[in-house]
C-alpha positions as CSV (number, residue, x, y, z in Angstrom):
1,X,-11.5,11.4,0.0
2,X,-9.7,13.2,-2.5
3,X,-10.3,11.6,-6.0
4,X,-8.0,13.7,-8.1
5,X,-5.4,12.9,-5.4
6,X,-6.1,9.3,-5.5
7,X,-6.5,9.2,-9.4
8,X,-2.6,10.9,-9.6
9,X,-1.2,8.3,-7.1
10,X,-3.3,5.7,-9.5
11,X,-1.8,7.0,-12.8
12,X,1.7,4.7,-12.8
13,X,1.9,1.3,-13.4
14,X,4.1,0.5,-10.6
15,X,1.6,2.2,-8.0
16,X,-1.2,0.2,-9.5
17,X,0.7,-2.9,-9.3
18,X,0.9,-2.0,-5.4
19,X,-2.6,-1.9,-4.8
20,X,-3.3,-4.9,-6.8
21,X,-0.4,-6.8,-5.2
22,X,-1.7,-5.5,-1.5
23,X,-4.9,-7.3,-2.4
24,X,-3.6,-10.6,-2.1
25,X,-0.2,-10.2,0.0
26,X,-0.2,-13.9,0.5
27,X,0.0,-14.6,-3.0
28,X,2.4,-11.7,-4.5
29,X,4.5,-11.5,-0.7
30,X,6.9,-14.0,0.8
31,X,5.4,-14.4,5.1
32,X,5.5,-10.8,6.5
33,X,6.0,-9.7,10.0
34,X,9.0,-11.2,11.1
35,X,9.7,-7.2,12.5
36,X,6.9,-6.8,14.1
37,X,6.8,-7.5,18.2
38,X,5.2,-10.3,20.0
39,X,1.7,-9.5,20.5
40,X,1.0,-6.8,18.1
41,X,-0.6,-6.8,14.8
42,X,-0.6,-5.2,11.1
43,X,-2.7,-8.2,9.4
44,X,-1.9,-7.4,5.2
45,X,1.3,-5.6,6.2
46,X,4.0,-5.8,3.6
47,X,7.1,-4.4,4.7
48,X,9.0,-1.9,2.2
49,X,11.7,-4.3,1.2
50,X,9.4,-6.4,-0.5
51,X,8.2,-4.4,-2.1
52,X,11.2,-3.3,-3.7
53,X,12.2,-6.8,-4.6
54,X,8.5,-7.4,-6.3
55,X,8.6,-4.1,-8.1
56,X,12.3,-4.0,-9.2
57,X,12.6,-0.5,-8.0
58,X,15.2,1.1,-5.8
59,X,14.4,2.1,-1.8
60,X,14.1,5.4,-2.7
61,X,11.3,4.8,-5.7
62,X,9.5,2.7,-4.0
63,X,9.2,5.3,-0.5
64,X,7.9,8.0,-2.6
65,X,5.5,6.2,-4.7
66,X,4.4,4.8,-0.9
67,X,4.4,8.1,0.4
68,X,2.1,9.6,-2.9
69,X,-0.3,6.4,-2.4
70,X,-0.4,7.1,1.6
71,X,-0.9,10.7,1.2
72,X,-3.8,10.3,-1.2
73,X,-5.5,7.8,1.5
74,X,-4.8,4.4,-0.3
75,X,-2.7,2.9,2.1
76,X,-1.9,2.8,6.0
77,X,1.5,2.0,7.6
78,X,3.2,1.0,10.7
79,X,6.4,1.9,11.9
80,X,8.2,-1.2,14.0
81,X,11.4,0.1,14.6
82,X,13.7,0.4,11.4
83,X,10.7,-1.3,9.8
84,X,7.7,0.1,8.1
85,X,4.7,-1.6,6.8
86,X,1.8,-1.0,4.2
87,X,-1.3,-2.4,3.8
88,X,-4.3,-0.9,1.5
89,X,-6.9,1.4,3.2
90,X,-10.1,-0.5,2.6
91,X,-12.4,2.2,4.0
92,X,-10.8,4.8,1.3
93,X,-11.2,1.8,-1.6
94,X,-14.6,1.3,-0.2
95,X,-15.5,5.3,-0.5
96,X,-14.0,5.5,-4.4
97,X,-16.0,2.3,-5.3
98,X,-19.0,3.9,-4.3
99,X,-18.0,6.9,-5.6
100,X,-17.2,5.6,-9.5
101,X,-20.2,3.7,-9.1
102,X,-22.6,6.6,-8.5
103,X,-21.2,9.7,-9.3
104,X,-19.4,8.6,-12.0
């Protein structure tokens, strides 16, 4: 885990907003996975498109601001075809919650 990494890809509203909206997909999302073939599985997957559309942003916005949250360990993804979906890494979350809350 790389916290100054993690505390860049933190330090916009919108990318916060991701993470907080990736929380609760059900809530913030309209029913994902309508890409993603029979008999596999991305549970919490939000494709980019919606993203977009909850945001406000452009494609292009929203792919690097993915791509800075990915790279700093925040997120996973799935490529289904032309698709690609995000969903929060817990296991990083879980590791910078622990971290804040004793090194901190």
């Amino acid at each position: 885990m790389d916290i100054i990494e993690i505390c860049k890809a933190l330090g916009n509203e919108t990318r916060l907003n991701i993470m907080l909206w990736l929380r609760d997909p059900g809530a913030h999302f309209p029913p994902q996975g309508l890409h993603i073939p029979e008999g596999e599985s991305f549970e919490g997957g939000v494709c980019v498109g919606s993203l977009c559309d909850k945001a406000a942003v452009a494609q292009s916005t929203m792919s690097h601001y993915l791509d800075l949250l990915h790279k700093a360990g925040l997120l996973e993804s799935r490529r289904y075809g032309k698709w690609t979906y995000y969903r929060r890494n817990e296991q990083t979350i879980r590791e910078l919650r622990d971290y804040i809350e004793h090194r901190l």
